[in-house]
Backbone as ProteinMPNN parsed JSONL, in Angstrom:
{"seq_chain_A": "XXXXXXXXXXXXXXXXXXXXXXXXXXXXXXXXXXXXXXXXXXXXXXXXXXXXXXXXXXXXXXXXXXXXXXXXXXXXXXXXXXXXXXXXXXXXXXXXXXXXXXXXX", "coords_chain_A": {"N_chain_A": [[-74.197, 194.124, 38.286], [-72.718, 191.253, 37.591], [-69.593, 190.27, 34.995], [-67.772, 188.008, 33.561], [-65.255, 186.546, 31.911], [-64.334, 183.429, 29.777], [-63.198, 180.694, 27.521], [-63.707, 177.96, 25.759], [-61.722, 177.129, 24.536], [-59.551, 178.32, 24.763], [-56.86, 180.432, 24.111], [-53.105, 181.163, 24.199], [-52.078, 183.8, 25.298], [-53.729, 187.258, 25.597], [-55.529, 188.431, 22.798], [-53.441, 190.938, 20.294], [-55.158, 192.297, 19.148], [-57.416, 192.211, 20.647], [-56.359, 193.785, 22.705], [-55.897, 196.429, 21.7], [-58.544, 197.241, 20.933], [-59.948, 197.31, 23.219], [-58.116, 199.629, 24.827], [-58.784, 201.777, 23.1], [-61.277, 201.853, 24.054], [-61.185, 202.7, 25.892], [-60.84, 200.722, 28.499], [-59.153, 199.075, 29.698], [-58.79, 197.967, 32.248], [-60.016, 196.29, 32.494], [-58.793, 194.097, 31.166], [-57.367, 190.72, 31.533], [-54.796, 189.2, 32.865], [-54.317, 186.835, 31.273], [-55.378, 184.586, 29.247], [-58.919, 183.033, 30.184], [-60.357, 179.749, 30.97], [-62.784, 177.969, 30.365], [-63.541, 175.569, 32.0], [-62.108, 176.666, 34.322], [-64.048, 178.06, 35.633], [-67.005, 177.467, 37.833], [-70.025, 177.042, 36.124], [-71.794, 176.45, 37.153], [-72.884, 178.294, 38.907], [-73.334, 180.563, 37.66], [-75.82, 182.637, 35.944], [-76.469, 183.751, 33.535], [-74.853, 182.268, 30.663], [-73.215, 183.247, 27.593], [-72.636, 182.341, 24.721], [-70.613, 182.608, 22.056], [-70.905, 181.375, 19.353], [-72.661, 178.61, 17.406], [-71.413, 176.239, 18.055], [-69.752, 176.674, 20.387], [-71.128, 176.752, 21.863], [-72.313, 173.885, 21.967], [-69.926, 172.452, 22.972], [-69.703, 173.886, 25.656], [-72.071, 172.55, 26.675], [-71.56, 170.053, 25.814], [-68.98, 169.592, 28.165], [-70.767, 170.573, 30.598], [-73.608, 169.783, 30.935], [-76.076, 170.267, 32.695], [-76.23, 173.586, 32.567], [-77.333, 173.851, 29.965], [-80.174, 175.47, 29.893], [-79.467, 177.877, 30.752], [-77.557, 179.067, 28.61], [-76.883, 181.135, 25.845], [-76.996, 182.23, 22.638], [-75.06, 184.59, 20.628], [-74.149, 184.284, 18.085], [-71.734, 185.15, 17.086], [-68.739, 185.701, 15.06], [-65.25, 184.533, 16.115], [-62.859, 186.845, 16.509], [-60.397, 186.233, 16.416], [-59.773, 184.253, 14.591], [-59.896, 185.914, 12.075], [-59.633, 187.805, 9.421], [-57.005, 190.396, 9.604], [-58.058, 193.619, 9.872], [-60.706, 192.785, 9.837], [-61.243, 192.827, 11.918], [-62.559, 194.965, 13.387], [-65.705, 195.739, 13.293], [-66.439, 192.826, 14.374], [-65.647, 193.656, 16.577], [-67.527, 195.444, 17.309], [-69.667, 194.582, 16.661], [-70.117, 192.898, 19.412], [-69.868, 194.563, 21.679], [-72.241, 195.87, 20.968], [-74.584, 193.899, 21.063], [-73.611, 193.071, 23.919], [-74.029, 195.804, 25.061], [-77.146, 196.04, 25.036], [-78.256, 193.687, 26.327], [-77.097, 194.618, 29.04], [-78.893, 196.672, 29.215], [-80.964, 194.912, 29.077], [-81.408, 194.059, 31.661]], "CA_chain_A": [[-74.016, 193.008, 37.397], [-71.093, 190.772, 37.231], [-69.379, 189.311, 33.908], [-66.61, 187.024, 33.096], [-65.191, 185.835, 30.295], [-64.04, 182.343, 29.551], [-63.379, 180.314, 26.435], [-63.752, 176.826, 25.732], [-60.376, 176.704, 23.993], [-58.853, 179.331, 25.161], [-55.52, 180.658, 23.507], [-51.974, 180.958, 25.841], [-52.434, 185.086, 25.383], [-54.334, 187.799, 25.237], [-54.802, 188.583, 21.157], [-53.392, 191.967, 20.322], [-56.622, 192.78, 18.185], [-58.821, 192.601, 22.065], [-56.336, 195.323, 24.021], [-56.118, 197.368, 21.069], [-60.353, 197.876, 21.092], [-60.215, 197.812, 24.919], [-57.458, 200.52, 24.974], [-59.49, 202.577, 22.408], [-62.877, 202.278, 24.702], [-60.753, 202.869, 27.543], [-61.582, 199.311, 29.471], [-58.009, 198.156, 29.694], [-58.812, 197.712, 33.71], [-61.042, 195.1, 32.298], [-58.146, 192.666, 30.546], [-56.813, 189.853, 32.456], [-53.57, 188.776, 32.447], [-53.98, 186.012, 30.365], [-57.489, 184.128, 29.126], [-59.055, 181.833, 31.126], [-61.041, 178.662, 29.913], [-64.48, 177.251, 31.26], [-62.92, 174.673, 33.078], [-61.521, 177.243, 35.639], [-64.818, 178.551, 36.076], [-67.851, 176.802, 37.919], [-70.611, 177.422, 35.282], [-73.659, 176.434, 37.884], [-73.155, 179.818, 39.577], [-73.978, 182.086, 36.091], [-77.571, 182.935, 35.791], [-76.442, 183.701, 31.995], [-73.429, 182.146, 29.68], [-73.145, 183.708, 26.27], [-71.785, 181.524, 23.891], [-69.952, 182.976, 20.559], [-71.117, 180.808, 18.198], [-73.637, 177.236, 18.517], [-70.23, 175.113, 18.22], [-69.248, 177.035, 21.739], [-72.759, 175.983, 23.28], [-72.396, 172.678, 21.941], [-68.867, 172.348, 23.792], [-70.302, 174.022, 26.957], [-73.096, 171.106, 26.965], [-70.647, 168.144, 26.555], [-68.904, 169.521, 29.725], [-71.324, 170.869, 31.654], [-75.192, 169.523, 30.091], [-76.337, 170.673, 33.182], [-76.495, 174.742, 32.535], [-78.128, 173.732, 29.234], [-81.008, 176.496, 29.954], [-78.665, 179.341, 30.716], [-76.954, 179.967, 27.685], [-77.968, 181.865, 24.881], [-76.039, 182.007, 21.888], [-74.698, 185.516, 19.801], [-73.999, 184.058, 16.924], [-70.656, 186.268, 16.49], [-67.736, 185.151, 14.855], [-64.224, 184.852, 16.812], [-62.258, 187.705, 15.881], [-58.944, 185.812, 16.156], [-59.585, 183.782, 12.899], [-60.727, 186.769, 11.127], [-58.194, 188.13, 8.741], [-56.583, 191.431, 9.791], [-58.37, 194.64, 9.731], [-62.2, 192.746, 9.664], [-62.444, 192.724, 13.375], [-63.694, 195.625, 13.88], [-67.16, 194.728, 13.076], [-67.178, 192.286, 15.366], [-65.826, 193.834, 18.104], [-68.271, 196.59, 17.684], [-71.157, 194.084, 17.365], [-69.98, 192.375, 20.909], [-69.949, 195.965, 22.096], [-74.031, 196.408, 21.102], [-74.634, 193.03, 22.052], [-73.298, 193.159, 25.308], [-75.393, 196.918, 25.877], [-78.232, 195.59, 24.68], [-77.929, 192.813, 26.945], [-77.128, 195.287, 29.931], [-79.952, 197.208, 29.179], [-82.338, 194.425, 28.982], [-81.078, 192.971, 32.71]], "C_chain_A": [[-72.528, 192.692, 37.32], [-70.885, 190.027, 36.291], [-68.005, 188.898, 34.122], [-66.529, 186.608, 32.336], [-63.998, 184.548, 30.466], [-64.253, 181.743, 28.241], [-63.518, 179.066, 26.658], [-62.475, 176.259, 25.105], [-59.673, 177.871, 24.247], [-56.926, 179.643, 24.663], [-54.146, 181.347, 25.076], [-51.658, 182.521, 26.096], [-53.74, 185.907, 25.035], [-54.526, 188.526, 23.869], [-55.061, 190.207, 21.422], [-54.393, 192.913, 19.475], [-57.434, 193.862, 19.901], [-57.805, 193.905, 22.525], [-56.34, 196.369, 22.917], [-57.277, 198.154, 21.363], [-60.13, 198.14, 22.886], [-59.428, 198.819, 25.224], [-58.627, 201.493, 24.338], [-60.999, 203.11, 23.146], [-62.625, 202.658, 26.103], [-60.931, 201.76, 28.708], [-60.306, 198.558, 29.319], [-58.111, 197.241, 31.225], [-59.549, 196.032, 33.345], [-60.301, 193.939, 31.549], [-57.74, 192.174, 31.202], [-55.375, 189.851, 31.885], [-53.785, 187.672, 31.207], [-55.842, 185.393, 30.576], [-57.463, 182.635, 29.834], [-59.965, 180.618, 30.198], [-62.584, 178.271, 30.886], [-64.377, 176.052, 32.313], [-62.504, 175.232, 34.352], [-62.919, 178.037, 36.196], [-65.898, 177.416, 36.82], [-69.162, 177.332, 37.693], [-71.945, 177.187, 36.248], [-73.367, 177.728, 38.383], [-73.588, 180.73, 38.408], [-75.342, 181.622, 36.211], [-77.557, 183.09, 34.394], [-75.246, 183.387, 31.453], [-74.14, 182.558, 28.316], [-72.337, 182.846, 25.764], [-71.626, 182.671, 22.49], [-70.856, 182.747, 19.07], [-71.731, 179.419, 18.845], [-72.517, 176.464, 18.645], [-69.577, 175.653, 19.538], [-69.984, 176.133, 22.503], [-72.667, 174.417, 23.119], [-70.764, 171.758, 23.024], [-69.276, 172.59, 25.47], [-70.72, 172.655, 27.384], [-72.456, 170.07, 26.713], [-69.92, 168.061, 27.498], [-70.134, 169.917, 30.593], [-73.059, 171.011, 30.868], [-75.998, 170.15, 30.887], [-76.958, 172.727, 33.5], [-77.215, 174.921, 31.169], [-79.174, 175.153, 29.232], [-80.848, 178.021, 30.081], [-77.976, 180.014, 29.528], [-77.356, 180.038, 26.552], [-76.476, 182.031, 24.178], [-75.842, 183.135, 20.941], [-74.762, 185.259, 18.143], [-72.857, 185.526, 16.179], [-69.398, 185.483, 16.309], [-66.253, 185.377, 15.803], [-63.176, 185.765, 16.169], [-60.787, 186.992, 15.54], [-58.889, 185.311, 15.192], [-60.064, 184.674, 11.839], [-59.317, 187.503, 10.897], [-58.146, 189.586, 8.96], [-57.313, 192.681, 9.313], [-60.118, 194.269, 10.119], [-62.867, 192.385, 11.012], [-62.793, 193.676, 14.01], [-64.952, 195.805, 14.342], [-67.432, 194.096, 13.862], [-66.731, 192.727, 16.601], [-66.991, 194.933, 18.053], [-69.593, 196.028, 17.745], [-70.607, 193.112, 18.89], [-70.494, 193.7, 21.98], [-71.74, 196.513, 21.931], [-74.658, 195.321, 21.818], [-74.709, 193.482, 23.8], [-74.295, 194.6, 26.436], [-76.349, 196.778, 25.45], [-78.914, 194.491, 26.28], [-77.989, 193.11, 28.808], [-78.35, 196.149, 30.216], [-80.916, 196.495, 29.856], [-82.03, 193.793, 30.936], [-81.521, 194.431, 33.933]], "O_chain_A": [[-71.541, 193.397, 37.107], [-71.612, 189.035, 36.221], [-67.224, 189.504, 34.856], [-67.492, 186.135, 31.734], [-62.978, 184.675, 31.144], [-65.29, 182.052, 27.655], [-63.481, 178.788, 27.856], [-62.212, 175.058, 25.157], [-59.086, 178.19, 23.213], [-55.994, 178.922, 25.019], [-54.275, 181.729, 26.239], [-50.967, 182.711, 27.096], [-54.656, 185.437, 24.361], [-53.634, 189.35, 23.67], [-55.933, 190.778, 22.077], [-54.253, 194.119, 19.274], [-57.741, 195.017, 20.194], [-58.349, 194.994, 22.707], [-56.906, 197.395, 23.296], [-57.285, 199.288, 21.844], [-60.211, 199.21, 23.489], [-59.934, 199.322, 26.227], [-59.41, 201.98, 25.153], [-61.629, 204.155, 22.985], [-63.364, 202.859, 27.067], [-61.177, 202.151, 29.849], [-60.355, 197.431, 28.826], [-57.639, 196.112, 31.357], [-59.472, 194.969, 33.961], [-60.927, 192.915, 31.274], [-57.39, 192.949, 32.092], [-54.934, 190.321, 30.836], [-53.231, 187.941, 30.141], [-56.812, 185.546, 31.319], [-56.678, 181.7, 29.992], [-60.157, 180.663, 28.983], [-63.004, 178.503, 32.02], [-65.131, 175.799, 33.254], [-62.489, 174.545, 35.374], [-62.789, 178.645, 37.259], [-65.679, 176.284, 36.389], [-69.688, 177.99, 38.591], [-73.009, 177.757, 36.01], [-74.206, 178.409, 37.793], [-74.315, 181.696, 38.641], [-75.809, 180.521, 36.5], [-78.544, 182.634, 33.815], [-74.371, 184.218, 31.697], [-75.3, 182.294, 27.999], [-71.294, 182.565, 26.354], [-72.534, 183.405, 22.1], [-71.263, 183.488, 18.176], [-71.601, 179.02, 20.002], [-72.643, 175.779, 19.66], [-68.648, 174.913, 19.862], [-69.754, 175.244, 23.323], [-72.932, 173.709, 24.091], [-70.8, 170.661, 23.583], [-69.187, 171.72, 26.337], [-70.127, 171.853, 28.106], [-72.715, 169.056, 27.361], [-69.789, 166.96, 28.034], [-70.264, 169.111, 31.514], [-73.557, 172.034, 30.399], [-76.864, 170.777, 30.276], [-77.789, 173.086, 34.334], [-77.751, 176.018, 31.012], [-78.816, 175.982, 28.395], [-81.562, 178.973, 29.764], [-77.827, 181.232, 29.425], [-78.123, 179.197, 26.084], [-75.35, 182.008, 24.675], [-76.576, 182.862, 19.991], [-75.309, 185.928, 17.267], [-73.031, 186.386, 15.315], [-68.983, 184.717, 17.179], [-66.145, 186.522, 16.242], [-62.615, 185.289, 15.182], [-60.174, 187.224, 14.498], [-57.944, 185.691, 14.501], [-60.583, 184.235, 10.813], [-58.36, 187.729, 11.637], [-59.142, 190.201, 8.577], [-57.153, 192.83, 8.101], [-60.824, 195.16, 10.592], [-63.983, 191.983, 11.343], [-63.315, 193.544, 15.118], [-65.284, 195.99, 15.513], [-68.511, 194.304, 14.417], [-67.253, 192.328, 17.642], [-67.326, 195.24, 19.197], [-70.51, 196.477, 18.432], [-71.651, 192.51, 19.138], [-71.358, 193.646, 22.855], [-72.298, 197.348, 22.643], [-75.196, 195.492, 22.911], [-75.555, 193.997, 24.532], [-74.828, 194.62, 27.545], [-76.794, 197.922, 25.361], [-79.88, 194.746, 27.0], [-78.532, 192.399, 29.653], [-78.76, 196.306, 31.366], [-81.591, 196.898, 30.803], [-82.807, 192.886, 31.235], [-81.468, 194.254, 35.15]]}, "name": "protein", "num_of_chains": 1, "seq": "XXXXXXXXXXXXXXXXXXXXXXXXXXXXXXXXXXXXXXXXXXXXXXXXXXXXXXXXXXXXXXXXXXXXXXXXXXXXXXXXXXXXXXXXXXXXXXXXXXXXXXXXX"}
């Protein structure tokens, strides 16, 4: 299985919240240099996009209406607007998510 991550607004770094948790789980191999956006990707090749939140999916589908059927939506808040200390939580539900997810594939 192959993933990628892409935002729809994508910020001009990586936030020091994500390498923190990815240091801690040991998956630093797994940060990019810098975040990419959905635009640099071509979204007909995924068999599955995860969206964040439905205001992601609804962004997806006014560029690309076309993958409509592929993505499935978490419903997890973005840690970057979440006030200092309360993203734990969600990185640790991305983290069940995501093996849940692996499991089920």
């Amino acid at each position: 299985m192959e993933v990628e991550s892409a935002g729809t607004q994508p910020a001009g770094m990586i936030a020091p919240n994500a390498k923190k948790f990815l240091e801690r789980d040991n998956a630093l191999e797994k940060l990019k240099r810098t975040p990419e956006g959905i635009d640099q990707k071509n979204l007909e090749e995924y068999s599955l996009i995860v969206a964040m939140k439905q205001n992601h999916k609804n962004e997806i589908l006014r560029r690309y209406p076309q993958v409509e059927d592929r993505i499935t939506v978490w419903n997890i808040d973005d840690p970057i607007y979440l006030p200092y200390g309360s993203d734990e939580g969600v990185f640790e539900e991305i983290k069940r998510k995501v093996m849940e997810l692996a499991e089920s594939i």
